[in-house]
C-alpha positions as CSV (number, residue, x, y, z in Angstrom):
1,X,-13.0,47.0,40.0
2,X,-15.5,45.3,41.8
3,X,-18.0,42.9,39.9
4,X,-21.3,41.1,40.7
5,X,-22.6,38.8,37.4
6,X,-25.8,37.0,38.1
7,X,-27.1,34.0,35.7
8,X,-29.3,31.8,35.8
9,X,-32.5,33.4,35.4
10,X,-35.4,32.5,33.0
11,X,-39.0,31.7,32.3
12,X,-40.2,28.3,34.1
13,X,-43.6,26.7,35.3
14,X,-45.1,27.6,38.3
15,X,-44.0,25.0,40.7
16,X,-40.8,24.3,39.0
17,X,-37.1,25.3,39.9
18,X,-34.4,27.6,38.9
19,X,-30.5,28.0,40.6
20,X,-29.2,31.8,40.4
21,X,-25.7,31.7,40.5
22,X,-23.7,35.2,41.1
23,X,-20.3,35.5,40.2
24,X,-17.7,37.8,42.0
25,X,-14.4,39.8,41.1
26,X,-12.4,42.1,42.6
27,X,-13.5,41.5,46.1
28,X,-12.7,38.8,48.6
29,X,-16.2,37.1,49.2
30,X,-15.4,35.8,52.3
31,X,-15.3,38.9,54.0
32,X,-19.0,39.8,53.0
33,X,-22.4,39.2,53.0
34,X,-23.6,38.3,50.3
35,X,-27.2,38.5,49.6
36,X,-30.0,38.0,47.1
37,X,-32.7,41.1,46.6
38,X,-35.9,41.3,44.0
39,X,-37.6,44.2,42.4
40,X,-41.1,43.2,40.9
41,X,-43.0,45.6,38.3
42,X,-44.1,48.5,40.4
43,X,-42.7,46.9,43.4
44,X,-39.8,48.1,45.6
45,X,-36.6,46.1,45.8
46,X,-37.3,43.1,48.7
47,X,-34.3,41.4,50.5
48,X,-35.2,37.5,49.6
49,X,-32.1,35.5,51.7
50,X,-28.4,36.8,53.0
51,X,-25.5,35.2,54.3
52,X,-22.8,36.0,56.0
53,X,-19.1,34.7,55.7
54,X,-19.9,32.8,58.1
55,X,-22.4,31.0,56.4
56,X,-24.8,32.1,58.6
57,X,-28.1,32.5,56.8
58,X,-31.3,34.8,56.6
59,X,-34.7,34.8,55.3
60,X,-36.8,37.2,54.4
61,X,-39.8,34.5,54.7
62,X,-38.0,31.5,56.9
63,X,-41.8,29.7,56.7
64,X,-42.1,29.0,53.5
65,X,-38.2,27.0,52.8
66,X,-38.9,27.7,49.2
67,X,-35.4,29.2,49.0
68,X,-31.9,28.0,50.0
69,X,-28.7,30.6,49.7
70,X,-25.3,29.5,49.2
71,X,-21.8,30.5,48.8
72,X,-18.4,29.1,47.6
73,X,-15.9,31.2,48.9
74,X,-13.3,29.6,46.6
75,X,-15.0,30.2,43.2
76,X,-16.5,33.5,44.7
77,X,-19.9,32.0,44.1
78,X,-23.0,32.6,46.3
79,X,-26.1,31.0,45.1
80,X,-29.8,31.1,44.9
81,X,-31.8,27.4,44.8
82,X,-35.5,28.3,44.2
83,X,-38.4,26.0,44.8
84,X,-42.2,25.8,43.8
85,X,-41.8,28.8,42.3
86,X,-45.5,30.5,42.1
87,X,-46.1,33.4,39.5
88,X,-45.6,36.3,42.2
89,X,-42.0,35.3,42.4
90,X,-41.9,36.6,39.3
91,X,-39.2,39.4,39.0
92,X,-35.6,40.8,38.4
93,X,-33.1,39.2,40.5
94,X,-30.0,40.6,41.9
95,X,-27.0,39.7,44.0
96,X,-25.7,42.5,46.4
97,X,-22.2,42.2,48.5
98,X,-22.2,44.2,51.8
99,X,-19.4,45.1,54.3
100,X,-19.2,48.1,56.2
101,X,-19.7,51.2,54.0
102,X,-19.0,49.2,50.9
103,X,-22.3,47.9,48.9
104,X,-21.8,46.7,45.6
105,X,-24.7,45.1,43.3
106,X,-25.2,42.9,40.3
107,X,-26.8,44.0,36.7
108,X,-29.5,41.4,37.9
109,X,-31.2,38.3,36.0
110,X,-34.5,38.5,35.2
111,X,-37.1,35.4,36.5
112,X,-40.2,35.2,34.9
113,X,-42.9,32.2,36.1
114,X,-45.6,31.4,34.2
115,X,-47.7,28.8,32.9
């Protein structure tokens, strides 16, 4: 059985920091992307960052540099550092592993930022 747990969520300032950690069973992380998604009240669910087992990494707004994704392969671990964190980053966070015709998510972790 295949499980995504997210943590690290919370309330912070705007222009302060948060770490989202994901923690996977059941699959060999290596083998697939891993990636971080968002859904925002009344919003649709946004692609933030990816990366691949490679380690190869994507942005869904490589301008900003606000966010950093990781993984550790060993602990089955892919990570989210956040940034300056502004108010509109303010959502429910959730880790999603992709390969082929598999796509498994997380229950998410909710990120709240305000002042």
């Amino acid at each position: 059985q295949v499980q995504l747990v997210e943590s690290g969520g919370g309330l912070v300032q705007p222009g302060g920091s948060l770490r989202l950690s994901c923690a996977a069973s059941g699959i060999v992380v290596r083998d697939y992307v891993m990636a971080w998604y968002r859904q925002a009240p009344g919003k649709q669910r946004e692609l933030v960052a990816s990366i691949s087992g490679g380690g190869v990494t994507s942005y869904a707004d490589p301008r900003e540099g606000r966010f950093t994704i990781s993984r550790d392969n060993a602990k089955r671990s892919v990570f989210l550092q956040m940034n300056r964190l502004k108010p509109e980053d303010t959502a429910v966070y959730y880790c999603n592993a992709y390969l082929d015709t598999e796509d498994y998510w997380g229950q998410g972790t909710q990120v709240t930022v305000s002042s």
